[in-house]
PyMOL commands that place a pseudoatom at each C-alpha (Angstrom):
pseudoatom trace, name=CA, resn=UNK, resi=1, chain=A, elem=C, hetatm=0, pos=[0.000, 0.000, 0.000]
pseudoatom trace, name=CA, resn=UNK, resi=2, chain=A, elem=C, hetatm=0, pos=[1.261, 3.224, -1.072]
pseudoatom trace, name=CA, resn=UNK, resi=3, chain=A, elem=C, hetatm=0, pos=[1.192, 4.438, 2.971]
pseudoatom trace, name=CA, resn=UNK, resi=4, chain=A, elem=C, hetatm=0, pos=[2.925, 1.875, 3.572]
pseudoatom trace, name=CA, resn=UNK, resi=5, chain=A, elem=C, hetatm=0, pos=[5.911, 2.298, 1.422]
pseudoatom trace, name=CA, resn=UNK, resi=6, chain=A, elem=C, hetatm=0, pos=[6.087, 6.245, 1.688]
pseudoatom trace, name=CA, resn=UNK, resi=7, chain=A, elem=C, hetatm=0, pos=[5.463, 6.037, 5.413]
pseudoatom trace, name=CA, resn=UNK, resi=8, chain=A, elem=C, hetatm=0, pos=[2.326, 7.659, 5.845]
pseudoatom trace, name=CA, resn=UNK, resi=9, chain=A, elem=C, hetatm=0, pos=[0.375, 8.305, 8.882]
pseudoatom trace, name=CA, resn=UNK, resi=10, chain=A, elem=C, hetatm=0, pos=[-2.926, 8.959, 7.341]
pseudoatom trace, name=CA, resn=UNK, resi=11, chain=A, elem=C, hetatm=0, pos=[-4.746, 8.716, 10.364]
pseudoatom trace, name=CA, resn=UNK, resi=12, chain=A, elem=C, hetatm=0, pos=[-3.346, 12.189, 11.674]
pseudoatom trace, name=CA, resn=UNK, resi=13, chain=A, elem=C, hetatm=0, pos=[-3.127, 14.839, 9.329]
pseudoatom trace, name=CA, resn=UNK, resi=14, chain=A, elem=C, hetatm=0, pos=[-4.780, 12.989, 5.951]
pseudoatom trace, name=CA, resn=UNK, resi=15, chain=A, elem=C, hetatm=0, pos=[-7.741, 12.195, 7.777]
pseudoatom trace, name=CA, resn=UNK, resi=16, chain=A, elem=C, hetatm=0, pos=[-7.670, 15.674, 9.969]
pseudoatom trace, name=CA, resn=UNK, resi=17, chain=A, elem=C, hetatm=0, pos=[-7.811, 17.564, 6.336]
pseudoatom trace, name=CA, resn=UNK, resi=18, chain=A, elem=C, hetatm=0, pos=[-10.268, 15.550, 4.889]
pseudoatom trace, name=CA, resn=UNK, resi=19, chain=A, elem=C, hetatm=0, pos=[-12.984, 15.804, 7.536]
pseudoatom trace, name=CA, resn=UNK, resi=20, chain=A, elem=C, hetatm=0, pos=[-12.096, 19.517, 7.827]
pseudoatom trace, name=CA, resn=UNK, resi=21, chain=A, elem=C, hetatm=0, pos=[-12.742, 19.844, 4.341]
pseudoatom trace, name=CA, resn=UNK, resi=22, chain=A, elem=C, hetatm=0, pos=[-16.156, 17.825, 4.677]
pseudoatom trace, name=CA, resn=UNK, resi=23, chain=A, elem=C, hetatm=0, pos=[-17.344, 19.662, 7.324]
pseudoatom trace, name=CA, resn=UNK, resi=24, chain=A, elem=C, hetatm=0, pos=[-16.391, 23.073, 5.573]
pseudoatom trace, name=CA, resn=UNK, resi=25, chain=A, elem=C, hetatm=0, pos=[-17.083, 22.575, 2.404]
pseudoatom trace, name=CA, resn=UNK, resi=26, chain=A, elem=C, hetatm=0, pos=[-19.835, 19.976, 1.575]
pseudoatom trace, name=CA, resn=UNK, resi=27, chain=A, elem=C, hetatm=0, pos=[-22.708, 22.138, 2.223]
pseudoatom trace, name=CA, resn=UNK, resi=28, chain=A, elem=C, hetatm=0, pos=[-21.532, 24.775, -0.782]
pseudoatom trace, name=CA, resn=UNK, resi=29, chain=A, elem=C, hetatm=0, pos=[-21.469, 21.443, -3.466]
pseudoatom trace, name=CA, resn=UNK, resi=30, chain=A, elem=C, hetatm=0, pos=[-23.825, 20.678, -5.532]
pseudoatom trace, name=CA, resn=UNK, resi=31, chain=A, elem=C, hetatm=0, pos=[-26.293, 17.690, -4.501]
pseudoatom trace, name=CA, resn=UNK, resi=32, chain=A, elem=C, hetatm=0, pos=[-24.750, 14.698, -6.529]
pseudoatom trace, name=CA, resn=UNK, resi=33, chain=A, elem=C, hetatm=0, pos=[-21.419, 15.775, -5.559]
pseudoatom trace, name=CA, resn=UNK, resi=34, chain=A, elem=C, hetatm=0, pos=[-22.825, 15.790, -1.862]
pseudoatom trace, name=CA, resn=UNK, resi=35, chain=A, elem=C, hetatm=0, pos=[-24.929, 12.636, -1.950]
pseudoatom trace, name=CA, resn=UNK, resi=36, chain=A, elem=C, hetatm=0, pos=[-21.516, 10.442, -3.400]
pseudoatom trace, name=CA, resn=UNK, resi=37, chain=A, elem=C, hetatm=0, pos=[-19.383, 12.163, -0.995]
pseudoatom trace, name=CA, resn=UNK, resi=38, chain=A, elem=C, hetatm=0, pos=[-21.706, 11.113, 2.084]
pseudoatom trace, name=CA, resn=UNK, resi=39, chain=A, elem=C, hetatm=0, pos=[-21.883, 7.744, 0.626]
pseudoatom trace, name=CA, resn=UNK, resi=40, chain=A, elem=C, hetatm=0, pos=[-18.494, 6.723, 0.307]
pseudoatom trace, name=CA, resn=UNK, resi=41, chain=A, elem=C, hetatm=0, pos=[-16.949, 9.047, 3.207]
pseudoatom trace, name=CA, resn=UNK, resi=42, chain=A, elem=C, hetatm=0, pos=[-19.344, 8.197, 5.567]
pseudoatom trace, name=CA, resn=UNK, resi=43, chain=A, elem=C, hetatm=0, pos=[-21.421, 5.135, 5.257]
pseudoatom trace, name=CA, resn=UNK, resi=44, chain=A, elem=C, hetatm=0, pos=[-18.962, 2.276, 3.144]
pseudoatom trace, name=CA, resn=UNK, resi=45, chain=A, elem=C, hetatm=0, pos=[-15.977, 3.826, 5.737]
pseudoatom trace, name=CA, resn=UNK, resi=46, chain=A, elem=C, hetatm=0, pos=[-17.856, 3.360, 9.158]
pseudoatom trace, name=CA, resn=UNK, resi=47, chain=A, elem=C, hetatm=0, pos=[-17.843, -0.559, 8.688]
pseudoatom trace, name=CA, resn=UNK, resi=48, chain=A, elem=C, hetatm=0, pos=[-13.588, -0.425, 9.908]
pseudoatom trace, name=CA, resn=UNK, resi=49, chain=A, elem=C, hetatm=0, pos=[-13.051, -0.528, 13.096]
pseudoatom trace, name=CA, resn=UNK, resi=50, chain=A, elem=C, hetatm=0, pos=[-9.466, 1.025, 14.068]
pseudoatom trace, name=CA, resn=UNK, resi=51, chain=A, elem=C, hetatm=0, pos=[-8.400, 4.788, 12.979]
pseudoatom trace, name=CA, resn=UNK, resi=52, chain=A, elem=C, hetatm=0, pos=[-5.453, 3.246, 11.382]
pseudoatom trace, name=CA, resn=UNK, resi=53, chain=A, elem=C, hetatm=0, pos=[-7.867, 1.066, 8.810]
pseudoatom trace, name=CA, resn=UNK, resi=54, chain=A, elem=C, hetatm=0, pos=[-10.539, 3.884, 8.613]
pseudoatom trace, name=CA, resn=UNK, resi=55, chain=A, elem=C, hetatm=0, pos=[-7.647, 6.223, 7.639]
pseudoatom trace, name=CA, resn=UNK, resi=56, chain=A, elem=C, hetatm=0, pos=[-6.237, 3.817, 4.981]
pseudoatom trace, name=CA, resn=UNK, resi=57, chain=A, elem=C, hetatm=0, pos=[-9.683, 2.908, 3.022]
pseudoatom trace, name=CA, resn=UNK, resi=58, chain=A, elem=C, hetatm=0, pos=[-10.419, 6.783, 3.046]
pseudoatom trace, name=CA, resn=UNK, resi=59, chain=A, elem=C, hetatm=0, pos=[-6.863, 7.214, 1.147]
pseudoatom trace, name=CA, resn=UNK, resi=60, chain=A, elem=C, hetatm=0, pos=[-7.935, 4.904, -1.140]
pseudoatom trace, name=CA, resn=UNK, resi=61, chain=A, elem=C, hetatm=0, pos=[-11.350, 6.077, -1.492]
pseudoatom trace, name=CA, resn=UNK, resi=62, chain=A, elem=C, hetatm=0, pos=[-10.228, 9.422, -1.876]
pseudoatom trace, name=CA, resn=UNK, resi=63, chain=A, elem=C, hetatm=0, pos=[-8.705, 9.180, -5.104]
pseudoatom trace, name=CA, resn=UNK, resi=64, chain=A, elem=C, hetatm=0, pos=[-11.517, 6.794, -6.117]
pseudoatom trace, name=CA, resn=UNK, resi=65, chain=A, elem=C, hetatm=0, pos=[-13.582, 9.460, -6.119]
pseudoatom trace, name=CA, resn=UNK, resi=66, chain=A, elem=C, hetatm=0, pos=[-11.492, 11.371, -8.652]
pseudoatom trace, name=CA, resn=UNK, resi=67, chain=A, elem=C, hetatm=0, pos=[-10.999, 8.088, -11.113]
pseudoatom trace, name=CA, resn=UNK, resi=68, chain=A, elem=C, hetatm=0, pos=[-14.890, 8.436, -11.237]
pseudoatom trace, name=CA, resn=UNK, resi=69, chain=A, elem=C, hetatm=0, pos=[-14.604, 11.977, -12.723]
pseudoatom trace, name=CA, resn=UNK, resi=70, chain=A, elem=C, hetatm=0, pos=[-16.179, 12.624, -16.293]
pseudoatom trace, name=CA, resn=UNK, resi=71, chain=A, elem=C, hetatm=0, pos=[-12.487, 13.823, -17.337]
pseudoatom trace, name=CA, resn=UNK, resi=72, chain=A, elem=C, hetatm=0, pos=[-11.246, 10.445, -15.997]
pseudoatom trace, name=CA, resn=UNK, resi=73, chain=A, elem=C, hetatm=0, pos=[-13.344, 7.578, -16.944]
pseudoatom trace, name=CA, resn=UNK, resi=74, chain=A, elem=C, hetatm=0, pos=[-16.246, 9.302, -18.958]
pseudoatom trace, name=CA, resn=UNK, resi=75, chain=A, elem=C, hetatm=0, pos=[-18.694, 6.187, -19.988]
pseudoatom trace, name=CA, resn=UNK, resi=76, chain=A, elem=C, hetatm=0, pos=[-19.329, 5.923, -16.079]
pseudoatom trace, name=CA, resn=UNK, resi=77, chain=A, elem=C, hetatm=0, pos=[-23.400, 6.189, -16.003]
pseudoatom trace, name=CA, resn=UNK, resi=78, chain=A, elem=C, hetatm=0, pos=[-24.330, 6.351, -12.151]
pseudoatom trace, name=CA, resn=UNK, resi=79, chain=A, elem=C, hetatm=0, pos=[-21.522, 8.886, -10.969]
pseudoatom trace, name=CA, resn=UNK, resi=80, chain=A, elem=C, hetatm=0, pos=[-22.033, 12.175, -13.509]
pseudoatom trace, name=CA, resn=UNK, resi=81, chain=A, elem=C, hetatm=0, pos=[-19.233, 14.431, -11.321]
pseudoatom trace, name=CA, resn=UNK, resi=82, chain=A, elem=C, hetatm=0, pos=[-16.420, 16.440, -12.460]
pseudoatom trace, name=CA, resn=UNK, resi=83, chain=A, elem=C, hetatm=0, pos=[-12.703, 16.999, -10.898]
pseudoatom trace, name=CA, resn=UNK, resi=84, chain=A, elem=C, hetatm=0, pos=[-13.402, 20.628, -10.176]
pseudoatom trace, name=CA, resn=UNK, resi=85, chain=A, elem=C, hetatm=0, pos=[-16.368, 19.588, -8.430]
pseudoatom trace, name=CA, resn=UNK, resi=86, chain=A, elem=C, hetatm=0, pos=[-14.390, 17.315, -6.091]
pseudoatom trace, name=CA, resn=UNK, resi=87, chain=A, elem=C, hetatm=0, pos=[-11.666, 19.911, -6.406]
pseudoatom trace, name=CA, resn=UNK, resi=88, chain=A, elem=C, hetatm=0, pos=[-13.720, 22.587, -4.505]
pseudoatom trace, name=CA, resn=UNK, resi=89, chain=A, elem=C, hetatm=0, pos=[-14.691, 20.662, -1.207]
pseudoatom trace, name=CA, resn=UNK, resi=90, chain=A, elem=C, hetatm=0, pos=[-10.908, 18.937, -0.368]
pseudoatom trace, name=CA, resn=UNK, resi=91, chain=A, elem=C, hetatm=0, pos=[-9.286, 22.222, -0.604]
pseudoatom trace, name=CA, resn=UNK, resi=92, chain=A, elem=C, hetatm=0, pos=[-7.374, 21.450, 2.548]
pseudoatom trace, name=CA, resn=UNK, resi=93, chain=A, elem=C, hetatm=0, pos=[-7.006, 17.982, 1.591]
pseudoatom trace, name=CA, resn=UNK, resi=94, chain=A, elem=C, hetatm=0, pos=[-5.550, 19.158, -2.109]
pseudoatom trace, name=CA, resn=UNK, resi=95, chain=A, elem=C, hetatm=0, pos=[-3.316, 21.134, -0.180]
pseudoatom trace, name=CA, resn=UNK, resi=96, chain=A, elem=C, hetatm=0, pos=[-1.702, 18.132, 2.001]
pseudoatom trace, name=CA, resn=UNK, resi=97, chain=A, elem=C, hetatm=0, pos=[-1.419, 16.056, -0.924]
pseudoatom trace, name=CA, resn=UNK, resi=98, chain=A, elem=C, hetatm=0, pos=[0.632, 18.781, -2.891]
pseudoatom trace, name=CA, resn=UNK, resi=99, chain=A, elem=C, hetatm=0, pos=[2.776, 19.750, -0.155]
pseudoatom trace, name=CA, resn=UNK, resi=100, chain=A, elem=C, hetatm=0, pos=[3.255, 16.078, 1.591]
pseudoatom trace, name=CA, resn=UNK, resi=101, chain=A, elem=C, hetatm=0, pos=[2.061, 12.988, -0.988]
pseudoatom trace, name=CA, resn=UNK, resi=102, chain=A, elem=C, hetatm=0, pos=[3.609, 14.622, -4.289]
pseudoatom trace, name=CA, resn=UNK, resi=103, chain=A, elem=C, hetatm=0, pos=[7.150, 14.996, -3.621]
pseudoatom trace, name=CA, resn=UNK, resi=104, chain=A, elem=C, hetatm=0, pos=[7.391, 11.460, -1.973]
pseudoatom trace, name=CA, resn=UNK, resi=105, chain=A, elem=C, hetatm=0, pos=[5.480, 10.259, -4.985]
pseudoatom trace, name=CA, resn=UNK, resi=106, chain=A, elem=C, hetatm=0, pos=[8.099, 12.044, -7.120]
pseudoatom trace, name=CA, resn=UNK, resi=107, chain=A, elem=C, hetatm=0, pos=[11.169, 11.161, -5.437]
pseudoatom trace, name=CA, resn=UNK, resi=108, chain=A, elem=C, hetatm=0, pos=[10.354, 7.542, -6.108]
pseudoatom trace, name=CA, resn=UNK, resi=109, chain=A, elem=C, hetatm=0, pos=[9.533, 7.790, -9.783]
pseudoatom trace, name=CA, resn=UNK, resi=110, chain=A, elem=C, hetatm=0, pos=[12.400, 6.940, -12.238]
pseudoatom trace, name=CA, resn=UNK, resi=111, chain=A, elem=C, hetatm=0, pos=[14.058, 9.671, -14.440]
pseudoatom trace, name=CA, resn=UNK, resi=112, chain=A, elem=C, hetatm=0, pos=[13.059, 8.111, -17.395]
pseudoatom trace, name=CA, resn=UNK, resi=113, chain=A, elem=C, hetatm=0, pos=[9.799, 7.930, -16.420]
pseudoatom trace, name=CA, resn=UNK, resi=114, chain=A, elem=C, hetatm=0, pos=[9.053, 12.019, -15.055]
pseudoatom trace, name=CA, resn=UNK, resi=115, chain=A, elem=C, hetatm=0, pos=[11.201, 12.643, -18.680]
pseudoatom trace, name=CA, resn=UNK, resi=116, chain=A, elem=C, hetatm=0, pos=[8.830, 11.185, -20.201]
pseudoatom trace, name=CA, resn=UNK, resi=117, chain=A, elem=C, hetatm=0, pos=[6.005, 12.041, -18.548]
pseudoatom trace, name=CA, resn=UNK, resi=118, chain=A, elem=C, hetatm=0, pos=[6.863, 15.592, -18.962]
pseudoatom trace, name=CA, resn=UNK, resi=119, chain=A, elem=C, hetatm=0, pos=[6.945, 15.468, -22.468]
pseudoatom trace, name=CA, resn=UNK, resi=120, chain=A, elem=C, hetatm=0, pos=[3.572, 13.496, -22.939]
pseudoatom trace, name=CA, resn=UNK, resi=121, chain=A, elem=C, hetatm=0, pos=[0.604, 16.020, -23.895]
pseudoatom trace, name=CA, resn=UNK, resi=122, chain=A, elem=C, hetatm=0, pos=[-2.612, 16.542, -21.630]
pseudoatom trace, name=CA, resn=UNK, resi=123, chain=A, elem=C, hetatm=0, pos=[-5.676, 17.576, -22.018]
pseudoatom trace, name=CA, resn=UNK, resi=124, chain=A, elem=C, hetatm=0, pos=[-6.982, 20.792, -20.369]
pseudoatom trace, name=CA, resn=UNK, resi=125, chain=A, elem=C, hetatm=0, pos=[-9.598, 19.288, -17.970]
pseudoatom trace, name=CA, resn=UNK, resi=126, chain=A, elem=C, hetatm=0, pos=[-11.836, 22.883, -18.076]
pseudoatom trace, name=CA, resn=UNK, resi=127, chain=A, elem=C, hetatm=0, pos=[-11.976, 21.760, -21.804]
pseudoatom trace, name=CA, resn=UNK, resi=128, chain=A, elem=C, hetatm=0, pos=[-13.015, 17.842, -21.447]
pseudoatom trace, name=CA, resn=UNK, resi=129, chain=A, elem=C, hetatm=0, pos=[-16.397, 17.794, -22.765]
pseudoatom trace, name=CA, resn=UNK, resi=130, chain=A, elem=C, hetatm=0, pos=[-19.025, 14.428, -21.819]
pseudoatom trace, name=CA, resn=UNK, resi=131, chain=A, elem=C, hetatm=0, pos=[-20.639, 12.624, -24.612]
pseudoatom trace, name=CA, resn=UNK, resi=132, chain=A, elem=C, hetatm=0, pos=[-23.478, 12.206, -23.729]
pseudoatom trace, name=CA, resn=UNK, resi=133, chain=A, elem=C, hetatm=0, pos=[-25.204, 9.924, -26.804]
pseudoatom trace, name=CA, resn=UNK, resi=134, chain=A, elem=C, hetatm=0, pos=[-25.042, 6.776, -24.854]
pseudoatom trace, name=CA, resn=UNK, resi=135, chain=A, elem=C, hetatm=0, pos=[-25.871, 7.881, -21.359]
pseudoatom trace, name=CA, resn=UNK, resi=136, chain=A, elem=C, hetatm=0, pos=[-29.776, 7.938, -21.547]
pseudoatom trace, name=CA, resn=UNK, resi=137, chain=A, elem=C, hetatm=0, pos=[-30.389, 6.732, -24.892]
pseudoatom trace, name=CA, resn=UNK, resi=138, chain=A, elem=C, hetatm=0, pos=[-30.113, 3.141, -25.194]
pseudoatom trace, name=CA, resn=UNK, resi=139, chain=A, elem=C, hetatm=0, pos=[-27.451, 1.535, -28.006]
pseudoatom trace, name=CA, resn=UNK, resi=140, chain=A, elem=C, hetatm=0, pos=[-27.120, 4.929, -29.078]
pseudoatom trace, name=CA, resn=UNK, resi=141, chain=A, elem=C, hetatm=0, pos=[-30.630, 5.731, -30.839]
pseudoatom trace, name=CA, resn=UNK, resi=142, chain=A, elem=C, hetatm=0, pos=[-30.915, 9.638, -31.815]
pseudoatom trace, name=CA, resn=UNK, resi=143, chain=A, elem=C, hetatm=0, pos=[-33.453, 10.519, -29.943]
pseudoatom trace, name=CA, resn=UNK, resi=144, chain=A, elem=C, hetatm=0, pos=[-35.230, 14.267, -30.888]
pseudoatom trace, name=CA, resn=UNK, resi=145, chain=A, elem=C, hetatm=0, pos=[-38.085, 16.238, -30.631]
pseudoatom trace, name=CA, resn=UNK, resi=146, chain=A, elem=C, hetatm=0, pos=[-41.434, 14.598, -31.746]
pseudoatom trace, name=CA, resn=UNK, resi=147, chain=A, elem=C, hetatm=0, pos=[-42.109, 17.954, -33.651]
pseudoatom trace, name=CA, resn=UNK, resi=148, chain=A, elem=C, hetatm=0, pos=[-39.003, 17.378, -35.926]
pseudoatom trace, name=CA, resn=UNK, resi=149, chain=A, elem=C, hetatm=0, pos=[-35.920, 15.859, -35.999]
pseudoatom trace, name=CA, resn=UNK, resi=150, chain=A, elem=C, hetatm=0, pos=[-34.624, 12.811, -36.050]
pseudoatom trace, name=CA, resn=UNK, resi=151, chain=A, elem=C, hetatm=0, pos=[-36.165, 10.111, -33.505]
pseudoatom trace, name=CA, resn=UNK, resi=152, chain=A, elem=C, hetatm=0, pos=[-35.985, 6.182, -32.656]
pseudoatom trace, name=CA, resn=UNK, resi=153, chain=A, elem=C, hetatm=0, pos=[-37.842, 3.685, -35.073]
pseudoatom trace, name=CA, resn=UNK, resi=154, chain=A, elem=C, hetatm=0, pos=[-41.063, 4.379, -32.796]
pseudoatom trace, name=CA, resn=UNK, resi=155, chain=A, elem=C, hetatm=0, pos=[-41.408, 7.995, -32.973]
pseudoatom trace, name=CA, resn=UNK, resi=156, chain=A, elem=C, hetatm=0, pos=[-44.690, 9.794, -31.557]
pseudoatom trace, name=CA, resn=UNK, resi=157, chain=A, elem=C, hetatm=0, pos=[-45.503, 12.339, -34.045]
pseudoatom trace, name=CA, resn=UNK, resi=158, chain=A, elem=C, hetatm=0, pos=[-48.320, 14.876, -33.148]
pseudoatom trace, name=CA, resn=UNK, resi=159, chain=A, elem=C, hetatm=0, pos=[-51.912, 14.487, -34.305]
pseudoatom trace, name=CA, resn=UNK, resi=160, chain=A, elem=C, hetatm=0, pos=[-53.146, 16.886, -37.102]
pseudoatom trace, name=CA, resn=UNK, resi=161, chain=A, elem=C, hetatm=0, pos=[-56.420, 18.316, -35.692]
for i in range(1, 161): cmd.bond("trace and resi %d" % i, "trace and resi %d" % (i + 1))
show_as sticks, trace
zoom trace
C-alpha cells in the first residue's frame, strides 16, 4: 500500500484535512457531488473498526472518487461528477497532498519515467467535454423532438387536428 511504502500516517493529518474539508465545504457542493461524498466518506468507511484502517480505506477512497470523474473515466453512467467539483470541497485535503504525498510520490519515480512524462501532452480538464449519446439513450438511438428531428424507429408524431 502506497502508505505503507512512503510512510504515511494517514490517520493524523490525511484524515484531519479531509474531515475539515467535509465539514467546511460539503454544504456549498452541488447535490450529486454531496450525496456520493456522504456515501463513500461516511457510510462504506464506518464498517472499519481502528483509525489506522478507517484512515487507509479513506486514502484509497479518496482518489476513487477522482478516477470516477467525467475527465477520468467518462462512460461511467451512475456517478455524472467532475474533478473541479471534487476539487472545490478537499481544498485542505488538495493542499496536504501537494505539499506532503507529491514529492514522496516524485522522489520515487524513475528519471526516465518524469522525462517522459513531462513530455507526454494533456488535455486541459476545463476543456473535457461528456458525450453524452449513450448515457440515456439506449445503443445509441438519436433521440429528438417529436415535432421534428430525427427520432428512434417508434417515434410519436403529433396528431393533425
Amino acid at each position: 500500500m502506497v502508505e505503507n511504502d512512503l510512510n504515511l500516517s494517514l490517520e493524523q493529518e490525511f484524515l484531519h484535512k479531509v474531515y475539515q474539508d467535509i465539514e467546511q465545504n460539503l454544504r456549498q457542493a452541488n447535490v450529486l457531488v454531496q450525496k456520493i461524498i456522504s456515501q463513500v466518506i461516511f457510510k462504506e468507511i464506518q464498517a472499519y473498526q481502528t483509525a489506522k484502517s478507517r484512515a487507509s480505506e479513506l486514502f484509497a477512497r479518496y482518489f476513487e472518487l477522482f478516477a470516477w470523474a467525467q475527465e477520468v473515466y467518462p462512460k461511467d453512467k451512475e456517478y455524472l461528477i467532475r474533478t473541479q467539483d471534487l476539487n472545490k470541497v478537499f481544498l485542505a485535503t488538495d493542499q496536504w497532498k501537494k505539499s506532503c504525498l507529491d514529492p514522496q510520490m516524485m522522489d520515487r519515480i524513475d528519471e526516465k519515467i518524469k522525462e517522459y512524462s513531462n513530455k507526454t501532452a494533456t488535455k486541459d480538464v476545463t476543456k473535457v467535454q461528456s458525450s453524452w449519446t449513450n448515457k440515456f439513450s439506449p445503443r445509441g438511438k438519436k433521440i429528438s423532438s417529436i415535432f421534428g428531428g430525427e427520432c428512434s424507429k417508434k417515434c410519436v408524431k403529433p396528431k393533425k387536428k
